[in-house]
N, C-alpha and C positions, 0 to 999 in steps of 0.2 A: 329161404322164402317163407313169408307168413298171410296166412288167409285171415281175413279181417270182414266180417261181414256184418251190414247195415240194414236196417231198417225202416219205414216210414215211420214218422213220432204223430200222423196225425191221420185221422179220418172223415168223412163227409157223406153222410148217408141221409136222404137223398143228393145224389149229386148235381148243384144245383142248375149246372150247364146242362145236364138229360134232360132232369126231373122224374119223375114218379115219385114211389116214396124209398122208404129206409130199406134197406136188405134186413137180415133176420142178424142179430147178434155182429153188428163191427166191429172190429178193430185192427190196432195198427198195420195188422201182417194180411188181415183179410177179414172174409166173414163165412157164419157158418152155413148151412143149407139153406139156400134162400128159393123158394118155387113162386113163381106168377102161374092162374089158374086163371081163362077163359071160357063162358060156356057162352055162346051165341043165344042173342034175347030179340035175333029180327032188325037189328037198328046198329047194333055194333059193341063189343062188350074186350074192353082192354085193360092189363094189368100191366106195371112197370115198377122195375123198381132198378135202384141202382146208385154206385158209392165210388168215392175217390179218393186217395192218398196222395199225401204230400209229405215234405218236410225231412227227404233222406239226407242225414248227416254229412258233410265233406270228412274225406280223410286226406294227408297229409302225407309227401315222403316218396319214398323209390316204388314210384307204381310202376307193375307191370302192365297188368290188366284189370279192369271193372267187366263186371258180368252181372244183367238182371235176370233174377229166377222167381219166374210167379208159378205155384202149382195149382190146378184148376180142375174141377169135375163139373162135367156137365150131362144133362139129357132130358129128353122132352115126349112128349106124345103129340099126337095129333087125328080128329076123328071130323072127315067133312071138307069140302073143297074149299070153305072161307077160314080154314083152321090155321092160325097159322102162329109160330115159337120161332125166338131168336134169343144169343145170346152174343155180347163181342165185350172183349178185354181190350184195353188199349195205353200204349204209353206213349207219354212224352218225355221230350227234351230239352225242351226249352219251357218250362211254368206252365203248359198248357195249350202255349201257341199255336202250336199243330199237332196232330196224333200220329201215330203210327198202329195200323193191329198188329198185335198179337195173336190171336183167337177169332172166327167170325163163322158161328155156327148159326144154320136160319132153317126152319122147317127140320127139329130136329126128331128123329123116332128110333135112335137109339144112344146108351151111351158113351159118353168118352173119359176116360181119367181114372185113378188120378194122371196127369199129363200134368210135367212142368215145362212149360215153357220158358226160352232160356235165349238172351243174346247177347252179344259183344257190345259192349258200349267205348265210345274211344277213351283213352288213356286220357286224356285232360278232361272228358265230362266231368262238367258242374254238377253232381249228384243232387245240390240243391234245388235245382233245375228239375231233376227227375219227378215225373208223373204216373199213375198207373191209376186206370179205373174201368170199372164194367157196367154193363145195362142188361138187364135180364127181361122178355114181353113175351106175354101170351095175346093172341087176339081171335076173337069168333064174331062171325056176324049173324050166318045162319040159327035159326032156332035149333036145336040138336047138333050142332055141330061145337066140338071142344079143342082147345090146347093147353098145356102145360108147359113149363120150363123149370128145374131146378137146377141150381149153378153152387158152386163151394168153393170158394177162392181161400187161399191159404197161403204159408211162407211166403212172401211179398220180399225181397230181400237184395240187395246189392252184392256180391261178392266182390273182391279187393284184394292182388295177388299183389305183396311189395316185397321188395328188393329186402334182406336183410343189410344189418349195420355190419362194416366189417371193419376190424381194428387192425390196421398193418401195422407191426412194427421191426424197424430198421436197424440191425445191428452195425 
């Protein structure tokens, strides 16, 4: 057996189906420490940001198995009743058509990660097909009331278990 593993070739910061803005440093596999900062100003005060991947390679030949591994840290604060932090990962399967979570952290006050999250995709998935993206928000409305969110998405990656080639020969 041989382990073969794939990558996104592309990124999208902001993503433009969210929206907000760019995460802190994308690329292919992920992005680096990205935090949304809210301080409530009486009226309502929001940060968003958030990025998408696309464009996982097909592989070819005696698959056994496809496996997606996205690794992810996350944490947040929160000070005040109108304080509120959320973070969600999400993949598809079809281009984007529908998601699926992964990850769905909301009001969060303390850490998680690193955590790779990890699943079985069927043997005939179209990798091309594959999807994976995140939204990181802080929100306050109260005047003294805060939240944060910091999120680190990393190894973004398909794994691909194939049959080896075997050469029989017949005396």
């Amino acid at each position: 057996m041989s382990l073969i593993t794939r990558n996104p070739t592309s990124n999208t910061s902001p993503d433009p189906a969210q929206g907000g803005v760019a995460v802190t440093t994308p690329s292919n596999t992920g992005h680096a420490s990205t935090t949304c900062n809210a301080v409530g100003d009486g009226i309502g005060v929001s940060e968003e940001k958030s990025c998408i991947w696309t464009g996982i390679p097909s592989v070819s030949g005696g698959i056994i198995s496809k496996t997606l591994k996205i690794t992810h840290t996350s944490n947040g604060t929160r000070s005040g009743g109108t304080a509120t932090n959320q973070f969600s990962l999400d993949y598809s399967l079809n281009g984007g058509g529908s998601w699926n979570p992964a990850v769905s952290r909301i009001n969060m006050t303390s850490s998680q990660g690193p955590t790779v999250f990890s699943v079985a995709l069927p043997v005939d998935q179209d990798l091309t097909q594959v999807q994976v993206r995140d939204f990181i928000q802080a929100t306050a409305f109260t005047i003294g009331h805060s939240a944060s969110a910091t999120v680190t998405i990393s190894d973004i990656q398909v794994e691909i278990v194939t049959q080896d080639q075997t050469i029989i020969v017949l005396f």
